[in-house]
C-alpha positions as CSV (number, residue, x, y, z in Angstrom):
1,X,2.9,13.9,-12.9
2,X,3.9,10.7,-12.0
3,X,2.6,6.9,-13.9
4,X,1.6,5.9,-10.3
5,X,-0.7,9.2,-10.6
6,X,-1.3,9.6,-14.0
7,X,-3.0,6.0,-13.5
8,X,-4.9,7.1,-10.9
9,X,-6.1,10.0,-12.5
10,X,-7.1,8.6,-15.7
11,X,-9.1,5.7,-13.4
12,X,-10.7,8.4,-12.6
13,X,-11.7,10.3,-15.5
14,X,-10.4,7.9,-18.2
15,X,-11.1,10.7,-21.1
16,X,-7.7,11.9,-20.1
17,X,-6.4,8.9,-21.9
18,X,-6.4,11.4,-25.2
19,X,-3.7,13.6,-24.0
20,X,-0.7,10.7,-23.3
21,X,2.0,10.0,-25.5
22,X,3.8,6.7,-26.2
23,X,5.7,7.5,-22.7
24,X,2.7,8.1,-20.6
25,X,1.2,5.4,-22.0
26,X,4.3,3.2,-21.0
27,X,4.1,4.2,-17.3
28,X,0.9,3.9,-16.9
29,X,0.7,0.5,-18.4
30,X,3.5,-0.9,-16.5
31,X,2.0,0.4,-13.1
32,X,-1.1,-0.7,-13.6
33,X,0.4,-4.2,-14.5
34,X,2.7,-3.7,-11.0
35,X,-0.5,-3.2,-9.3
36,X,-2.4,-5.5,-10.6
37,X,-5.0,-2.7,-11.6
38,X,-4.6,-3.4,-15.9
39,X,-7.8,-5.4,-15.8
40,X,-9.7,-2.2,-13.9
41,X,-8.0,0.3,-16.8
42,X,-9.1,-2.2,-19.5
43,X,-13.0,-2.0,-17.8
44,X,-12.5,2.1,-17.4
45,X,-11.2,2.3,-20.9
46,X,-13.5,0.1,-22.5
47,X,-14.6,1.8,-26.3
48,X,-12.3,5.2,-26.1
49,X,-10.2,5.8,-28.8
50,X,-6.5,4.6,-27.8
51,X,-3.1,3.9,-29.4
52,X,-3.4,0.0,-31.4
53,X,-0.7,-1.3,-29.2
54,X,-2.4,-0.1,-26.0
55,X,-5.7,-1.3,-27.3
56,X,-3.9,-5.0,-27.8
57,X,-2.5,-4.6,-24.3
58,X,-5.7,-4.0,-22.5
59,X,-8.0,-6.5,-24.9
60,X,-5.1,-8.9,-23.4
61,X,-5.8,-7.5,-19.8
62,X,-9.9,-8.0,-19.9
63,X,-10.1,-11.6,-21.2
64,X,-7.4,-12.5,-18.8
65,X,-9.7,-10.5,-15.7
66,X,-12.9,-12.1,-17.3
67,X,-11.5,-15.3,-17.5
68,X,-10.3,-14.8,-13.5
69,X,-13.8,-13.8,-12.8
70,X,-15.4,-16.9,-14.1
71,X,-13.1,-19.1,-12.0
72,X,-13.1,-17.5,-8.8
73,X,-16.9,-17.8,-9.0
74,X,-16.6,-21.2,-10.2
75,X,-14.4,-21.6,-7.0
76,X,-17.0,-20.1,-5.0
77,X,-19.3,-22.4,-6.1
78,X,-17.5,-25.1,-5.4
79,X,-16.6,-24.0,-2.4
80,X,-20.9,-23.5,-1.3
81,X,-21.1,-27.2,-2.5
82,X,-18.7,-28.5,-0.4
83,X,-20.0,-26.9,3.1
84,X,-23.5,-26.8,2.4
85,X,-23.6,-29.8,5.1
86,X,-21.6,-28.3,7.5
87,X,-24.2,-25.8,8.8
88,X,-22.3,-22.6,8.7
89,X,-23.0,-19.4,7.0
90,X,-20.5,-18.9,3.8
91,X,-19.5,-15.5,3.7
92,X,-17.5,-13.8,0.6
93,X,-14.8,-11.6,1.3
94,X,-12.9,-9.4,-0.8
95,X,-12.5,-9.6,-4.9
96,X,-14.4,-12.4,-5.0
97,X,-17.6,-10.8,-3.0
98,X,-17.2,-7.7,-5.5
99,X,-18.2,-10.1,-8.8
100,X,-20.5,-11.9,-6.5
101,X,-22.9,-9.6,-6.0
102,X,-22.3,-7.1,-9.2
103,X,-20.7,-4.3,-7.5
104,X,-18.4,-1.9,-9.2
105,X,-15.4,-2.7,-7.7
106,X,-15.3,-6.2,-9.3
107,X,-15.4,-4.2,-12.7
108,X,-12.2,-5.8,-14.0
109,X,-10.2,-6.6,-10.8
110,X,-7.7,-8.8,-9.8
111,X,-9.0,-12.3,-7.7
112,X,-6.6,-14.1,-6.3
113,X,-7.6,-16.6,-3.9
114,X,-10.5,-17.4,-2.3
115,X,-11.3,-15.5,0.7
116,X,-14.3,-16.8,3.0
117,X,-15.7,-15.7,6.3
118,X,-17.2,-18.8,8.4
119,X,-18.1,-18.3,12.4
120,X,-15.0,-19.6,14.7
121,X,-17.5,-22.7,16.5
122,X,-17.7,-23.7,12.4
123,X,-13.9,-24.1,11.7
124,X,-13.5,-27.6,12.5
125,X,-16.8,-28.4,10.2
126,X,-15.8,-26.6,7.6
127,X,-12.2,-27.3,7.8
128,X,-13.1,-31.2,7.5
129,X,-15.8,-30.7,4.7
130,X,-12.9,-29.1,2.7
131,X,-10.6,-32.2,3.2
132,X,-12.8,-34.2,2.2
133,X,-13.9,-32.5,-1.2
134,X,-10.3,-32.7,-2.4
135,X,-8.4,-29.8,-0.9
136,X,-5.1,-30.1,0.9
137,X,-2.9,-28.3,3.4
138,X,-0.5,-25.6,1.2
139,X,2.0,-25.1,4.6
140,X,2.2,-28.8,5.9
141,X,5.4,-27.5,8.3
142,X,4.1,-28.3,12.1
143,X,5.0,-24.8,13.2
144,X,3.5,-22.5,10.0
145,X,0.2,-25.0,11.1
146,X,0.3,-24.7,14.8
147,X,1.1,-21.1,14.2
148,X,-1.9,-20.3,12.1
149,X,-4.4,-22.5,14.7
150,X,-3.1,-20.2,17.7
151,X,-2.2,-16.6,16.2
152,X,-4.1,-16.3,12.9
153,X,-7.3,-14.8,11.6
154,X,-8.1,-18.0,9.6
155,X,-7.0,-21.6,8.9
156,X,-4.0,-23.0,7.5
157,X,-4.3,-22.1,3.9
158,X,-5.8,-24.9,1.5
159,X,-5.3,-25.4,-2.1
160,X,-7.3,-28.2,-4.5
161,X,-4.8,-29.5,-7.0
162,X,-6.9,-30.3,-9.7
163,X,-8.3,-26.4,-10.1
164,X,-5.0,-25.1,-8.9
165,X,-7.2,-22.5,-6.4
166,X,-6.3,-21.5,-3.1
167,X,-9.1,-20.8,0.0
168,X,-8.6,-19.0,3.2
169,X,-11.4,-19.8,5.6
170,X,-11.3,-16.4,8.4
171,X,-13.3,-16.6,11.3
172,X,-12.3,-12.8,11.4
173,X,-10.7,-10.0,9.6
174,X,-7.2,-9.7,11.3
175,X,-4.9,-12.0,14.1
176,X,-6.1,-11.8,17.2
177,X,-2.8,-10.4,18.6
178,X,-3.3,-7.1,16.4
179,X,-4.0,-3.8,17.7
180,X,-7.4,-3.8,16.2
181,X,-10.2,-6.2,17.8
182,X,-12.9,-6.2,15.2
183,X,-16.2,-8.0,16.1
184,X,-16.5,-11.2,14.0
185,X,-19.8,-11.6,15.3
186,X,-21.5,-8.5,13.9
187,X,-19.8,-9.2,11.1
188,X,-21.2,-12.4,10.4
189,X,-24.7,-11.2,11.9
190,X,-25.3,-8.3,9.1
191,X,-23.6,-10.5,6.0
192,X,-26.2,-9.5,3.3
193,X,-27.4,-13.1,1.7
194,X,-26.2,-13.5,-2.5
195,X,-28.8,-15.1,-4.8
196,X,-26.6,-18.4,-4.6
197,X,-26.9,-19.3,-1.2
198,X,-23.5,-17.7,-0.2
199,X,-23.2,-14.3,1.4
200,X,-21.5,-11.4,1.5
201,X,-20.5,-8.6,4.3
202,X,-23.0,-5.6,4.9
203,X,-21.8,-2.3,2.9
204,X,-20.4,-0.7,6.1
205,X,-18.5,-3.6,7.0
206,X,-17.0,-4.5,3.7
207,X,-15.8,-1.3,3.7
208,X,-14.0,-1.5,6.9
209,X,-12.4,-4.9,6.0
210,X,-10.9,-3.2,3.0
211,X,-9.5,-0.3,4.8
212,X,-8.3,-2.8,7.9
213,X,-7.0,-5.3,5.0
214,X,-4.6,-2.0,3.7
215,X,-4.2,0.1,6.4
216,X,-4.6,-2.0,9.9
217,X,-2.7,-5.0,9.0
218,X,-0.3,-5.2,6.0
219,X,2.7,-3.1,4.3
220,X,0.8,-1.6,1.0
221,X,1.6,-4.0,-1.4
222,X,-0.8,-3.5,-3.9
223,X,-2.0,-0.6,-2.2
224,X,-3.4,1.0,-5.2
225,X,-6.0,-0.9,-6.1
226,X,-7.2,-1.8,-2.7
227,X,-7.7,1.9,-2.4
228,X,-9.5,1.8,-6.0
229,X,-11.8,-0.8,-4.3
230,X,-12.2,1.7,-1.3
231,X,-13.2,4.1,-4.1
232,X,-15.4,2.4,-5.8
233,X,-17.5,0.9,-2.8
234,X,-18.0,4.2,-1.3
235,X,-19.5,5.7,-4.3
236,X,-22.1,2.9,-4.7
237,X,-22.9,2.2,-1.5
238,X,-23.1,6.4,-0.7
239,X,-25.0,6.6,-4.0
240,X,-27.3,4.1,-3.2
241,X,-28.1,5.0,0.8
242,X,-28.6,8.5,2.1
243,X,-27.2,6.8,5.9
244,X,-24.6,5.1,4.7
245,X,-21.7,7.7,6.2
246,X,-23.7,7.5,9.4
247,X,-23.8,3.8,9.7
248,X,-19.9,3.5,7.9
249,X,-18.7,5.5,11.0
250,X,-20.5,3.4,13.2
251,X,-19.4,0.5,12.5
252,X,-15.7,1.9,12.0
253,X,-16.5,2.5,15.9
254,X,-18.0,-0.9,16.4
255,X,-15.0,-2.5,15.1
256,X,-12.4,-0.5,16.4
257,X,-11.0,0.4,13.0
258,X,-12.2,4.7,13.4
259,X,-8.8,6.1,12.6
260,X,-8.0,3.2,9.2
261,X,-11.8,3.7,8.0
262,X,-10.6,7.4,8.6
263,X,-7.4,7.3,6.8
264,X,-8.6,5.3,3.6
265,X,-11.9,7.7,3.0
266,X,-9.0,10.8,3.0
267,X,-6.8,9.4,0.9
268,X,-9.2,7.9,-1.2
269,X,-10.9,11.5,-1.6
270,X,-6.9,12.7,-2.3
271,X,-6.0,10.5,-5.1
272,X,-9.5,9.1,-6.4
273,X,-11.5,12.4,-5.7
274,X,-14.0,10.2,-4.2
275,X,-17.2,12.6,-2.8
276,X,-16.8,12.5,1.0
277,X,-18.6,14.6,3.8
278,X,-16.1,17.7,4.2
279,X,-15.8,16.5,7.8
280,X,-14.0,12.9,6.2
281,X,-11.9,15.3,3.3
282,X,-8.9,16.6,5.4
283,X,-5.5,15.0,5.2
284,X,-3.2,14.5,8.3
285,X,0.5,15.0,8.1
286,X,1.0,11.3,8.8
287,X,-1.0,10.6,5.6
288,X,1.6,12.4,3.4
289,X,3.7,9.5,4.2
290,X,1.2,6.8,3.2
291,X,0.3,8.5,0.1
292,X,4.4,8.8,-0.9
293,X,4.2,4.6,-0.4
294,X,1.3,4.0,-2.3
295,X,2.9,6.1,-5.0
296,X,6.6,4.2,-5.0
297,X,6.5,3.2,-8.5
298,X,8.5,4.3,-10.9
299,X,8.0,4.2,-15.1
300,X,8.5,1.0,-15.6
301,X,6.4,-0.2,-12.5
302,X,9.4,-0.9,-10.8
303,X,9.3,-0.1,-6.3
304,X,10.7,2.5,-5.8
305,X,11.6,4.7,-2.3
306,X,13.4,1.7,-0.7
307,X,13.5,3.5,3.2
308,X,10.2,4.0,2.9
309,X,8.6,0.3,2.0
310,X,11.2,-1.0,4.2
311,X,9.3,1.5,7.1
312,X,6.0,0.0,5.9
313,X,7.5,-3.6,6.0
314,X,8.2,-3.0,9.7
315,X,4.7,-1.4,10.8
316,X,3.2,-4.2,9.4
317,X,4.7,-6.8,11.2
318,X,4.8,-4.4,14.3
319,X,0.7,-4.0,13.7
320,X,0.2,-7.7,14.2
321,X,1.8,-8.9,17.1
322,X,3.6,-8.0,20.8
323,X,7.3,-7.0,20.1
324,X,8.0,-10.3,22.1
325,X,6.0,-12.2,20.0
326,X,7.0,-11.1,16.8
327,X,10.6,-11.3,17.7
328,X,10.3,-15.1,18.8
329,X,8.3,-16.1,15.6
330,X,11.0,-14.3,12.8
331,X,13.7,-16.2,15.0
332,X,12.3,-19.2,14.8
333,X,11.1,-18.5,10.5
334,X,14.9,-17.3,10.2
335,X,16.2,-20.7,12.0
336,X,13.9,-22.9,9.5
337,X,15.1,-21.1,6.4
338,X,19.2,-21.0,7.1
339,X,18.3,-24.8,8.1
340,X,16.6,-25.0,4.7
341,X,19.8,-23.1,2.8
342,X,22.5,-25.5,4.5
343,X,24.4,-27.2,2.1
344,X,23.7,-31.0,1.7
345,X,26.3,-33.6,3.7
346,X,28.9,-34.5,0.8
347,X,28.5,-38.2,-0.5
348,X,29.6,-40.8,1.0
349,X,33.6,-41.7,-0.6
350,X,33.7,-44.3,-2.9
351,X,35.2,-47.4,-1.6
């Protein structure tokens, strides 16, 4: 077995952790570190009997995802403060939504930056309430901002200097040139209220932003644990509503995201052995290939399978925009970066 599945498996069933040795343990460490899943093995681990080095490695691992949990709710907080004037509902998306509202996929994850969900009549509100509670532009270049304005799912990205924490403000879940057209709107209409005035996505919804977010938009990086996360939500939300298969595929339908929703509950039954309906179980041929890139890792976490994350690399950027389109915009990123590389003029001679 593989690290990349060994870590998967013993997510799952983490009394497997008694029958590694000092090389399993070494994979699976170093993949989960490559995937930024260690904090999630430190919270399945938690009080089983492991190796003392390992047991330093993950105490290491959950203070650092407890201490990243604490800010990225401080960061939502701050972020409710600053737009509770500008009259627009403050939706949590993503890592930051899972520790928001208690779920089980927040159980030691990951939280990068701050993803919100804000209607698109809001953005100029919002977008000005931010400036003026201390955050400033990350990509001042006048393309990357014009670019984001026209072609993007969300803002410019922002970044307040004195917490060093980055915010994406959405007014959807993908570009609007992208093969899927999900419906910000109903989105927005069945967010689910938080305790703290913010909000987060209904459980149908959430889960088709996550399988969008990895299947319908980028190249798999991190693919593994975003497919943990699909895990995870399914098996609560499933657990906790009788319906909720009958209104996940509804609003899969809604959202024009059937055949991702589709591919992430296979593959999350596959390598998580997450309880599906039979009629959601089935792999496709196609999803042999996904399954071999979420995989490419080898024993010391390193990518591996170069042809095929290349292949990704290229369906991702192919997902997003017209061929026309997408050639333009890499011409004109590839122009600004061999104008950036050019060599400075030499001094001036001495006279």
């Amino acid at each position: 077995m593989t690290p990349a599945r060994t870590l998967a498996a013993l997510l799952v069933d983490p009394a497997g952790a008694q029958a590694l040795n000092d090389a399993d343990w070494t994979g699976v460490l170093a993949v989960a570190r490559a995937e930024q899943l260690i904090g999630t093995l430190a919270a399945r681990l938690d009080g089983l009997d492991v190796p003392t080095r390992v047991r330093a490695v993950l105490a290491d691992a959950s203070a650092t995802a407890l201490e990243g949990r604490r800010q990225a709710l401080w960061e939502a907080e701050m972020a409710r403060r600053a737009l509770r004037d500008a009259d627009a509902p403050v939706i949590l998306l993503k890592g930051t939504a899972f520790a928001a509202a208690g779920l089980d996929a927040g159980q030691g994850r990951s939280i990068g930056d701050l993803d919100i969900l804000v209607p698109h009549a809001s953005l100029a509100a919002v977008e000005e309430a931010l400036l003026a509670h201390g955050w400033m532009w990350v990509k001042p270049d006048p393309y990357d901002d014009a670019y984001y304005r026209q072609w993007m799912h969300e803002l410019p990205p922002l970044i307040h200097p004195e917490r060093d924490r980055m915010i994406d403000v959405h007014h959807t879940i993908l570009p609007p040139t992208a093969r899927i057209t999900p419906d910000a709107a109903k989105l927005i209409a069945r967010a689910v209220p938080l305790a703290n005035g913010l909000a987060m996505l209904s459980p149908p919804d959430m889960v088709v932003h996550a399988a969008i977010h990895l299947f319908g938009d980028g190249d798999l990086s991190g693919g593994l644990r975003n497919l943990w996360d699909i895990d995870r939500l399914l098996r609560e939300f499933s657990e906790n509503d009788g319906d909720f298969w009958i209104a996940l595929s509804a609003a899969a339908v809604e959202h024009e995201a059937a055949a991702v929703v589709a591919r992430a509950v296979r593959l999350s039954h596959d390598l998580f052995a997450t309880p599906v309906p039979d009629a959601w179980a089935k792999l496709s041929t196609v999803d042999h290939w996904y399954r071999r890139r979420l995989l490419a890792r080898d024993g010391w976490g390193r990518a591996t399978r170069p042809a095929t994350r290349l292949a990704f690399y290229v369906r991702s950027h192919w997902l997003r925009m017209p061929p026309a389109m997408l050639a333009r915009h890499l011409w004109i990123k590839w122009r600004k970066t061999a104008g950036d590389r050019e060599p400075p003029p030499p001094p001036a001679e001495r006279r």
